[in-house]
DRENLUMTI-169229 format. One line per field, with one value per residue: x, y, z of N, C-alpha, C in turn; chain; residue number from 1. Coordinates in steps of 0.2 Angstrom, whole numbers, plus 5000, padded with zeros to 4 digits. Layout:
BEGIN
nu X;... $
nv Y;... $
nw Z;... $
cau X;... $
cav Y;... $
caw Z;... $
cu X;... $
cv Y;... $
cw Z;... $
chain A;... $
resi NUM;... $
This chain:
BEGIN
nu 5101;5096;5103;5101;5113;5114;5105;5098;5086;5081;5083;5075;5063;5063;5069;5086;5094;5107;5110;5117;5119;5110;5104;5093;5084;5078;5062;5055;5047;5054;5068;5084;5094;5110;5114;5117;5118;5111;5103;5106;5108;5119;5129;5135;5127;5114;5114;5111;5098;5090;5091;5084;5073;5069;5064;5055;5059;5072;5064;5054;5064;5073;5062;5062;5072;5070;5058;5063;5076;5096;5097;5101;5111;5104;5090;5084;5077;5065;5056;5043;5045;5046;5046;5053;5053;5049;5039;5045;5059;5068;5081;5096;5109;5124;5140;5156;5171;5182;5179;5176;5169;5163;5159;5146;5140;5137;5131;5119;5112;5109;5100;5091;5085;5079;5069;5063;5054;5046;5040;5031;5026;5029;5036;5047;5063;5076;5094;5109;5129;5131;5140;5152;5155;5160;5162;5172;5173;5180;5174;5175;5175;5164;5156;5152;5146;5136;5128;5127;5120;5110;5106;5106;5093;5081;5084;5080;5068;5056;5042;5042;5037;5041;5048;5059;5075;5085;5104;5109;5121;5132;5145;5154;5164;5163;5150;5157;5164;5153;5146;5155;5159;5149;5148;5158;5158;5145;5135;5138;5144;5132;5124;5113;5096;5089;5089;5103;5112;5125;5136;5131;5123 $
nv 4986;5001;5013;5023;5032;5042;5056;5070;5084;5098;5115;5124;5114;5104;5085;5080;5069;5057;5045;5031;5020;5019;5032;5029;5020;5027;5030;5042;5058;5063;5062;5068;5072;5072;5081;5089;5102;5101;5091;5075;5062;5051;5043;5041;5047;5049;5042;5029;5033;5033;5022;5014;5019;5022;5023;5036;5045;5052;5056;5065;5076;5079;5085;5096;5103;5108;5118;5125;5127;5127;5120;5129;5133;5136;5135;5120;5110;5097;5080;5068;5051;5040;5022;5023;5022;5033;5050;5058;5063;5078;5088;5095;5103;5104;5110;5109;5107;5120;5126;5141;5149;5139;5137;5146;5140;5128;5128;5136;5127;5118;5122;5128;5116;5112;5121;5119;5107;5112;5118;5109;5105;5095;5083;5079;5073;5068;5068;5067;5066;5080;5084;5078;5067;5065;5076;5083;5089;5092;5079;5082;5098;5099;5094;5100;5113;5109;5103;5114;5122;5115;5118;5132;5134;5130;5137;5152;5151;5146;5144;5132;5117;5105;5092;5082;5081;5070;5067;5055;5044;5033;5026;5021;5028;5042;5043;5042;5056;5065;5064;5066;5079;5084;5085;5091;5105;5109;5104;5106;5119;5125;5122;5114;5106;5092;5074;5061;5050;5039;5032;5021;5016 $
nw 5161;5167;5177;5193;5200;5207;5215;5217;5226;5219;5223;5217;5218;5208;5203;5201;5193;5190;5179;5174;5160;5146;5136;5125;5131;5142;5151;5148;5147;5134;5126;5125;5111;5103;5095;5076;5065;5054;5055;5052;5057;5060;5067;5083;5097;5092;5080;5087;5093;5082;5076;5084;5086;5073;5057;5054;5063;5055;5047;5051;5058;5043;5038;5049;5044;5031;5033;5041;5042;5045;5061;5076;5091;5104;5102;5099;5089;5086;5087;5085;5094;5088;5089;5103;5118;5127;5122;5113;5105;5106;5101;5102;5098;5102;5103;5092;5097;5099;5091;5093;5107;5115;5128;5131;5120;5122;5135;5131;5122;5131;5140;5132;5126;5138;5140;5127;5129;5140;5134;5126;5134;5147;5158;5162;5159;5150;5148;5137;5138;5130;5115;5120;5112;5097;5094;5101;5114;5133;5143;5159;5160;5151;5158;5171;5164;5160;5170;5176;5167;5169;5183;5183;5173;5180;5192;5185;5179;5186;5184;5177;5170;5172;5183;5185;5179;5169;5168;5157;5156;5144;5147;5163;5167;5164;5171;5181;5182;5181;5194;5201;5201;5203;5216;5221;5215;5214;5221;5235;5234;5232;5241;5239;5242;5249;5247;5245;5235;5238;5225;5217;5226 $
cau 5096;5097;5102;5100;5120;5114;5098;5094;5081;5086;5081;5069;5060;5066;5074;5091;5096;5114;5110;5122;5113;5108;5098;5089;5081;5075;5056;5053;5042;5056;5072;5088;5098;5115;5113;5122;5113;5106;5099;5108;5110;5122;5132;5136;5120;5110;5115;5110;5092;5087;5092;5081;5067;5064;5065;5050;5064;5076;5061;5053;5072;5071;5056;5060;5075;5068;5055;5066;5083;5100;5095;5105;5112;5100;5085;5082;5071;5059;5054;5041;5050;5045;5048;5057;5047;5048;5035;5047;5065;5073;5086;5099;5114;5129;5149;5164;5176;5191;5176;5176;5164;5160;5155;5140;5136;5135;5124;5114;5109;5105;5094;5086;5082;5073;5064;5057;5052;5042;5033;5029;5022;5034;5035;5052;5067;5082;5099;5117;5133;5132;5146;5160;5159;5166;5163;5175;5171;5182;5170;5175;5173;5156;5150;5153;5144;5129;5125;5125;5116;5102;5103;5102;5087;5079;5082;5078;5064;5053;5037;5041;5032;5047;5049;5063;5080;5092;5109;5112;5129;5134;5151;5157;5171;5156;5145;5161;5166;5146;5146;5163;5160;5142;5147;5162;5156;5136;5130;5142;5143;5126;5117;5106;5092;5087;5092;5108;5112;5132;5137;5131;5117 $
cav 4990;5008;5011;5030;5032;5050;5059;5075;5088;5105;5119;5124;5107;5099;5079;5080;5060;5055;5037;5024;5018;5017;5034;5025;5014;5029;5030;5048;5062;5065;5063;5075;5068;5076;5083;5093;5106;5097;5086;5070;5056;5045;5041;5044;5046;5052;5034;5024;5036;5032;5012;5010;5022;5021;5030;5042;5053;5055;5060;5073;5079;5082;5089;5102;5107;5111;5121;5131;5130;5121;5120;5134;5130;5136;5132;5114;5105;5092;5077;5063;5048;5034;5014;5023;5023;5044;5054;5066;5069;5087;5088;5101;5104;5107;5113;5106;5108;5123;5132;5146;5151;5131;5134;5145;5138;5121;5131;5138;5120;5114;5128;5128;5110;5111;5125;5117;5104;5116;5123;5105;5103;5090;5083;5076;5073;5064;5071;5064;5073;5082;5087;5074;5061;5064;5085;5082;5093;5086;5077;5087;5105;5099;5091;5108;5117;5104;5104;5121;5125;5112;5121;5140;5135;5130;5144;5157;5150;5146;5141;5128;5111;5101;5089;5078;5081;5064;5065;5048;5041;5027;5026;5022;5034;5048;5043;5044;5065;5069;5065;5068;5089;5088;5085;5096;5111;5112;5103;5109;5127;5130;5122;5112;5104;5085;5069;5060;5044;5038;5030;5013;5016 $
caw 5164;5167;5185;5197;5205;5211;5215;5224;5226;5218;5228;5214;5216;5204;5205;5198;5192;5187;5178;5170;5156;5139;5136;5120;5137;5147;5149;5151;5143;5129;5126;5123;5107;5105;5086;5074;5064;5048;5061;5050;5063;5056;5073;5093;5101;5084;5077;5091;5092;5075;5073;5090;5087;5068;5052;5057;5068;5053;5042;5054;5058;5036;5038;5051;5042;5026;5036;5048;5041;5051;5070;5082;5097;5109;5099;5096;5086;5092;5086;5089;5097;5084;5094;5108;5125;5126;5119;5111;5105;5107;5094;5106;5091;5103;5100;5092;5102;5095;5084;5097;5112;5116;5134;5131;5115;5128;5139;5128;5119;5136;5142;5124;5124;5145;5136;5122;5135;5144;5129;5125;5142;5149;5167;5165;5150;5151;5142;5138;5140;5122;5113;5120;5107;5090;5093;5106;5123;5138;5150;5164;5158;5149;5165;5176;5162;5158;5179;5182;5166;5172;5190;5181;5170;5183;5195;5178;5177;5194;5184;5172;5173;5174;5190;5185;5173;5169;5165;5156;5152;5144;5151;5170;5168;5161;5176;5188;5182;5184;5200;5207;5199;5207;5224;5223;5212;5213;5228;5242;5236;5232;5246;5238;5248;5249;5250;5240;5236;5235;5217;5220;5232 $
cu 5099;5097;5104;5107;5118;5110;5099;5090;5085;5083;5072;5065;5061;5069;5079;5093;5103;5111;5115;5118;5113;5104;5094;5081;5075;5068;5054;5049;5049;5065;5080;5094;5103;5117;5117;5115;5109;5103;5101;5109;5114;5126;5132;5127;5114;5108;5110;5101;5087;5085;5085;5074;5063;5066;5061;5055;5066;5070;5056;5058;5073;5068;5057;5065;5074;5062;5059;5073;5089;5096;5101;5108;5107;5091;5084;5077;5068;5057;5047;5046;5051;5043;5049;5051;5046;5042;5040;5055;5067;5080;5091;5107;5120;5136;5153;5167;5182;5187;5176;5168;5160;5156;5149;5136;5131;5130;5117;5110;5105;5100;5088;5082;5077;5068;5060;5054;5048;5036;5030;5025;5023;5033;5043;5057;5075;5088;5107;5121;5135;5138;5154;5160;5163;5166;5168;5179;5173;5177;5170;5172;5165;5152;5148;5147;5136;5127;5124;5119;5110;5101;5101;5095;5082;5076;5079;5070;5058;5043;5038;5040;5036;5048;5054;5070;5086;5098;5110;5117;5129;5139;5153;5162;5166;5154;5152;5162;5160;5144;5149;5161;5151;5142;5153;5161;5150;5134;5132;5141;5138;5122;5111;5104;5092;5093;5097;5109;5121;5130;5136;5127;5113 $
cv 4997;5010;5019;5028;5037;5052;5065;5080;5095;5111;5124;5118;5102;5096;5079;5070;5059;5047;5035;5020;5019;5025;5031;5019;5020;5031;5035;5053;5062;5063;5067;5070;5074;5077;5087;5095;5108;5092;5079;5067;5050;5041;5045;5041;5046;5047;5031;5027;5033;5026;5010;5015;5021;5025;5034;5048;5054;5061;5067;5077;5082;5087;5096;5103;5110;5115;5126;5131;5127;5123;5123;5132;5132;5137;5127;5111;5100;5087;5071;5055;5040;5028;5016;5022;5031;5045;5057;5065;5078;5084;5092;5097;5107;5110;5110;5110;5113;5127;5139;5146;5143;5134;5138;5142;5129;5124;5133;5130;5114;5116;5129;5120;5108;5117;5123;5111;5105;5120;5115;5104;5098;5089;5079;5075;5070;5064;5067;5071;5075;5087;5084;5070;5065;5073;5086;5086;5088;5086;5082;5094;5103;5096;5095;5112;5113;5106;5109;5126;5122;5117;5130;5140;5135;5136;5150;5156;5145;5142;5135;5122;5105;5099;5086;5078;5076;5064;5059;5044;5033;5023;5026;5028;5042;5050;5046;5052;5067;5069;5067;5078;5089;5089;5091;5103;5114;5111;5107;5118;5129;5128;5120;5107;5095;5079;5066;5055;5044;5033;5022;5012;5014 $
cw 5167;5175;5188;5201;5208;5210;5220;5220;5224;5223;5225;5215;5213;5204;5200;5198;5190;5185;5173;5166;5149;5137;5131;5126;5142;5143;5155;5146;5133;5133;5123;5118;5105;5097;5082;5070;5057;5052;5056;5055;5059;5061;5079;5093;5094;5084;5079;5092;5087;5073;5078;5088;5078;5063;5052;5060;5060;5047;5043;5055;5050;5035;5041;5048;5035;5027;5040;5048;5047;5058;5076;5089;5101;5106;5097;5095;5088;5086;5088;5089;5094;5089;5102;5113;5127;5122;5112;5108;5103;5105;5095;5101;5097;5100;5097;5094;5098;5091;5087;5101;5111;5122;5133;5126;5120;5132;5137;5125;5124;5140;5138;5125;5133;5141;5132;5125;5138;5141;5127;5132;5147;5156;5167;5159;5154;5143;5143;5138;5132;5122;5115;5119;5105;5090;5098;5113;5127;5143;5155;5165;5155;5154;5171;5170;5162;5165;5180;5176;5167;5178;5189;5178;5176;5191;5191;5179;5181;5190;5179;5177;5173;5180;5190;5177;5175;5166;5164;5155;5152;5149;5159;5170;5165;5168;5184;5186;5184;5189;5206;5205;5203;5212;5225;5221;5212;5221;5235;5241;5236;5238;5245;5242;5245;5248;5242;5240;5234;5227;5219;5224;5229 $
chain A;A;A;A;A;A;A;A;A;A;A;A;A;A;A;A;A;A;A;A;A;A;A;A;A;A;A;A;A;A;A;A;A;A;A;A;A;A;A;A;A;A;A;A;A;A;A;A;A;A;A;A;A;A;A;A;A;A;A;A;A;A;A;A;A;A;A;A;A;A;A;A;A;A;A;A;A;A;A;A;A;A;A;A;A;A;A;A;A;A;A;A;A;A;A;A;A;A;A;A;A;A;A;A;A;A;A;A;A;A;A;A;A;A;A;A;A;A;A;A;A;A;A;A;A;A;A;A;A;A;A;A;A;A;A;A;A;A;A;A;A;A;A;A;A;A;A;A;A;A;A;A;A;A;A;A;A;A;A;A;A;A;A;A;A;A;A;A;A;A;A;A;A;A;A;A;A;A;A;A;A;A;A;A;A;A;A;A;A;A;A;A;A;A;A;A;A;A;A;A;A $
resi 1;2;3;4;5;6;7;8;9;10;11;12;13;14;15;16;17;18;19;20;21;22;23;24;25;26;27;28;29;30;31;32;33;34;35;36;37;38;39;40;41;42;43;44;45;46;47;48;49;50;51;52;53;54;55;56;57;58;59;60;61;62;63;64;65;66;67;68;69;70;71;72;73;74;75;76;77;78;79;80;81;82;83;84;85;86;87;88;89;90;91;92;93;94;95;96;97;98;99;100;101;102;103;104;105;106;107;108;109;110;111;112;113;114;115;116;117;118;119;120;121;122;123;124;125;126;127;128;129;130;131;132;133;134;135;136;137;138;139;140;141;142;143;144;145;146;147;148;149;150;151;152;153;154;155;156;157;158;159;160;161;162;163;164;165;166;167;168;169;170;171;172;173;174;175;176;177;178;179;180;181;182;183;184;185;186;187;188;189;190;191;192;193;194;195;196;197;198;199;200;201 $
């Protein structure tokens, strides 16, 4: 079961979540699947999308590629969610690691996928830490960029209809960087508002 280690209020509104978890389990408007840019889901996060949700995703995933050509990093494709509990997957194509200019391509893919979110008309979306499987971005560095590019979309953009974004890790050792870099790097220096849970609370 899918369990909340850390929540707070951002200062735009919006509930920031750290869960421990499965995302293939969360039940939220859509889900953020950690793609590459044929949209082939053969493993990682992809894999485990597709075996759970069905062969409907790979076949709209097909679909939009032969309509609109690989999928860019800060434009990602959409899906409907087949079996899962979601509405939606958002198909966000990030970095391997060593090709050049990883951090904004990481920023951009996570900025691009609350965006396409918002043009869906979303009230919430739950994402993993894309790009530190098998594309191999160190946790750390991707967990400082993912956090802040959740807290810049959010400031950038003051009217979207997003109330609630989930970072969901599988891993204990995942869940412990995304929290240890939230409280030392985002929450303390920016001053965000609302209430926090300790890891484990």
């Amino acid at each position: 079961m899918n369990r909340i280690v850390w929540e707070t209020t951002l200062s735009t509104g919006q509930m920031l979540r750290i869960v421990h978890g499965d995302l293939t389990d969360e039940r939220v408007d859509a889900i953020v699947n950690a793609a590459n840019s044929y949209l082939k889901h053969g493993g990682g996060v992809a894999g485990a999308i597709v075996r759970r949700g069905g062969a409907q995703i790979q076949a709209e995933s097909d679909a939009w590629v032969r309509k609109y050509g690989p999928v860019p990093h800060h434009a990602p494709a959409y899906t409907h969610a087949g079996n899962l509990a979601c509405r939606y997957v958002i198909h966000a194509v990030g970095p391997v690691w060593g090709e050049g200019d990883e951090d904004a391509k990481l920023a951009a893919a996570i900025a691009g996928a609350l965006q396409r979110a918002d043009e869906l008309g979303l009230s919430n979306i739950a994402l993993p830490a894309i790009s530190t499987g098998i594309f191999g971005f160190p946790m750390p560095r991707a967990a400082e960029i993912i956090l802040t590019a959740v807290v810049n979309y959010f400031a950038q953009n003051r009217a979207s209809g997003l109330q609630e974004a989930r970072l969901v890790l599988l891993d204990q050792s995942a869940v412990d960087v995304f929290v240890n870099i939230w409280k030392a790097r985002l929450e303390q220096p920016k001053g965000q508002s609302g209430q926090s849970e300790e890891p484990g609370g």
